[in-house]
N, C-alpha and C positions, 0 to 999 in steps of 0.2 A: 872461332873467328867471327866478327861482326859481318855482319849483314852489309855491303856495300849501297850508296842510297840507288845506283841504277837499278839493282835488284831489288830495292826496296817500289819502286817504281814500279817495274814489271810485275811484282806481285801484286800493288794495288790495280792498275790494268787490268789485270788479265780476273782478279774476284768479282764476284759478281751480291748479294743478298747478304745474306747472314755470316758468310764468309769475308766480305769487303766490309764489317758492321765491324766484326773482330779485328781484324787488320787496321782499321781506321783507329780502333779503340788503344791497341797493344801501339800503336806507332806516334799517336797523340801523347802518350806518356814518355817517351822514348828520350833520353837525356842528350839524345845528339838534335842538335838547331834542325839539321839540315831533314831529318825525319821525318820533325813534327810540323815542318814547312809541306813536305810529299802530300802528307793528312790534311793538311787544312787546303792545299790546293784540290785534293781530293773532292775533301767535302764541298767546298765554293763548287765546283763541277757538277758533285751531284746536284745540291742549287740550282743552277744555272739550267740541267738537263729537267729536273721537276718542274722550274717555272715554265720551262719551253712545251711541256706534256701538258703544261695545265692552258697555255693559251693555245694550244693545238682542240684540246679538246672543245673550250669555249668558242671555238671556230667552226664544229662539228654539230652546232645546235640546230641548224637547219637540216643537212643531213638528217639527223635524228627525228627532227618533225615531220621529216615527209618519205622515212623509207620506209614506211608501211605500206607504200603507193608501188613499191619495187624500186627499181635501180633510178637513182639518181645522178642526175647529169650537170655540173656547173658551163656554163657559157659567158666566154669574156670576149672582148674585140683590145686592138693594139693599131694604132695608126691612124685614129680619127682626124687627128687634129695636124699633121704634118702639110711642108704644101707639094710635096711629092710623093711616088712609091703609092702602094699598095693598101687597104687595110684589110686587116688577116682578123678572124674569130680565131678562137680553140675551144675545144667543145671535150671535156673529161668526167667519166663516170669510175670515181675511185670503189674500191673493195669497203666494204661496208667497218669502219675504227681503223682504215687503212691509216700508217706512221709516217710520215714523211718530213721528216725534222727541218725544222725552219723555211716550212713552206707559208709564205706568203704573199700580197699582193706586188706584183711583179715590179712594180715600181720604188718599193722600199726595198730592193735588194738588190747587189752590185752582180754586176755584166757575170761573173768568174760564178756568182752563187746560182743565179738564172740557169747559166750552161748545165751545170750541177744536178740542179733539182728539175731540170727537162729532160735530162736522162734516168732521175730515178722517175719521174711521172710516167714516163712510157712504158717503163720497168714494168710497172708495180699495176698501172690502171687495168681496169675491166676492157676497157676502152676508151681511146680517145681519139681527136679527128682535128680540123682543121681547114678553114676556109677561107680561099682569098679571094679579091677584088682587086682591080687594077685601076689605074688612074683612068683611064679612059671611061671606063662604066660607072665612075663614082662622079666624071664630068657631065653624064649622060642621065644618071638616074639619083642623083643627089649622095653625099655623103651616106645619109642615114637611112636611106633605104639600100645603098650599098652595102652599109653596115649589116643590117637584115640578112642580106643578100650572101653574106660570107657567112653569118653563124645556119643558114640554113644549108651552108654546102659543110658548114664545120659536120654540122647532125647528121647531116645526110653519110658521109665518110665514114663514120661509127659503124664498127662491126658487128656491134646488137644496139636495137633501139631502146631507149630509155624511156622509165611512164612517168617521170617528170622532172623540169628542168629549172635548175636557179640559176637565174639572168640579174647580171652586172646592171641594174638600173633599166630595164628596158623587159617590154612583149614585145615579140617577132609575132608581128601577124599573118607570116604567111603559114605558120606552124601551127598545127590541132591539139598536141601535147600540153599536159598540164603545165605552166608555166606560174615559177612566185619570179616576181619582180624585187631585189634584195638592194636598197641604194648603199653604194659602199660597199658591194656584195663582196668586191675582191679582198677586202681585208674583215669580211665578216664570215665567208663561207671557205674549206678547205678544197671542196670541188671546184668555186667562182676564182677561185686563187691558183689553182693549180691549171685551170683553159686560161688565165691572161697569162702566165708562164710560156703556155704553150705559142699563146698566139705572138704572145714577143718576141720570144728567142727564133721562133719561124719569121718574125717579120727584121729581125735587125740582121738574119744572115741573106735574106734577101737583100737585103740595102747594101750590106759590103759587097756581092755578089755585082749589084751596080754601080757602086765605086772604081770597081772597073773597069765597067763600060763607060761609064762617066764620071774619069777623075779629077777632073777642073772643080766639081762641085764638094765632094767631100762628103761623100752617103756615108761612108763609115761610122764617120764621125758622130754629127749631128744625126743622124738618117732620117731624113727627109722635114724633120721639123724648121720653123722659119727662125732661125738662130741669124746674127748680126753674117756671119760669115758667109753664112747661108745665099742671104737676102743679096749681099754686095755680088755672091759670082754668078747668082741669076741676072742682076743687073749687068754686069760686064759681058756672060758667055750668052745671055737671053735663055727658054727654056729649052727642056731636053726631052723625050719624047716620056716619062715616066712624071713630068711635071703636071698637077693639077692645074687644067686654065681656067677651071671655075675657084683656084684657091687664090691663083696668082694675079686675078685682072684688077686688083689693086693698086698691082704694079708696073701697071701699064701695060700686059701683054695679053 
């Protein structure tokens, strides 16, 4: 009796090497459509999984340059630019050719992939940490030294110290640790890509968190960035205690 193609399926699945080579080979010949359709979906797969190893690893180059120094550490921040809420670092020192499939800079990837890949980051890391700042200390001691201010508490949170650290475009000067400054780090480094992961999915459930507390504004949504919807119910409700007044006095408050 024929091979059913669910079976035919399950068997490609479930092979793996030299095994899945043969399988691919016997089912590519195979006089039934629907077979040699399984195979070639196959193959486009392994494709798609090969290209995704090879830009994982050319994301790994830095890692590589500097893990002779010991463990390395990426550090990203998530919330500079909003005119409310918080902004949060993430601070992640992956296993040295550590896998994490379609990990990248947290902003080319959708809300469902982030959730995803910040539970395998936690999984999988050596360590990793996270540091926030609130609106008020970011009205008080400027954005960017705010910013500083969270990836030193991201380091700080680390349950071993790291002997150096690749930073998303920036030196923390409050920190003695070797530091490479990487522009674009988040879409260049697997470590810098895996702390803005961390530091967004910690900063957008904080914001639905105040969506809550303050649902005329609509944190969920937008969290906290100055979007058209944004801007109108600051205008109508004035601000709310999570509100930058050094983002907002443009607009009169």
């Amino acid at each position: 009796m024929a091979e059913k193609l669910a079976q035919i399926k399950e068997k490609l699945d479930a092979a793996a090497g030299e095994e899945l080579e043969a399988l691919l080979a016997l089912y590519e010949q195979d006089e039934r459509a629907g077979a040699r359709k399984l195979a070639e979906q196959k193959r486009k797969q392994l494709a798609r999984l090969a290209a995704e190893r090879q830009r994982l690893e050319e994301m790994r180059q830095f890692e590589h340059m500097y893990e002779e120094y010991g463990l390395v550490c990426g550090i990203d921040e998530a919330g500079r630019g909003p005119l409310a809420g918080p902004v949060a670092a993430g601070a992640v020192i992956l296993p040295r050719d550590c896998e994490i499939l379609y990990l990248n800079d947290s902003k080319k990837l959708s809300a469902a992939k982030r959730d995803e890949l910040y539970e395998e980051i936690q999984e999988k890391a050596v360590a990793w940490g996270c540091g926030i700042v609130g609106a008020g200390r970011i009205d008080e001691i400027n954005i960017l030294q705010a910013t500083y201010e969270a990836m030193c508490e991201a380091i700080g949170s680390l349950k071993v110290m790291p002997d150096v650290l690749l930073n998303d475009a920036v030196t923390i000067p409050q920190v003695r640790i070797r530091q490479i400054a990487i522009v674009k780090g988040d879409a260049r480094s697997v470590s810098i890509a895996a702390a803005s992961i961390i530091a967004k999915v910690t900063r957008d459930r904080m914001m639905a968190e105040y969506a809550e507390l303050f649902p005329e504004y609509g944190f969920d949504v937008h969290k906290g960035y100055g979007t058209a919807a944004h801007i109108e119910a600051l205008k109508k409700y004035g601000p709310c205690p999570i509100h930058r007044r050094s983002f907002i006095k443009n607009f009169g408050f």
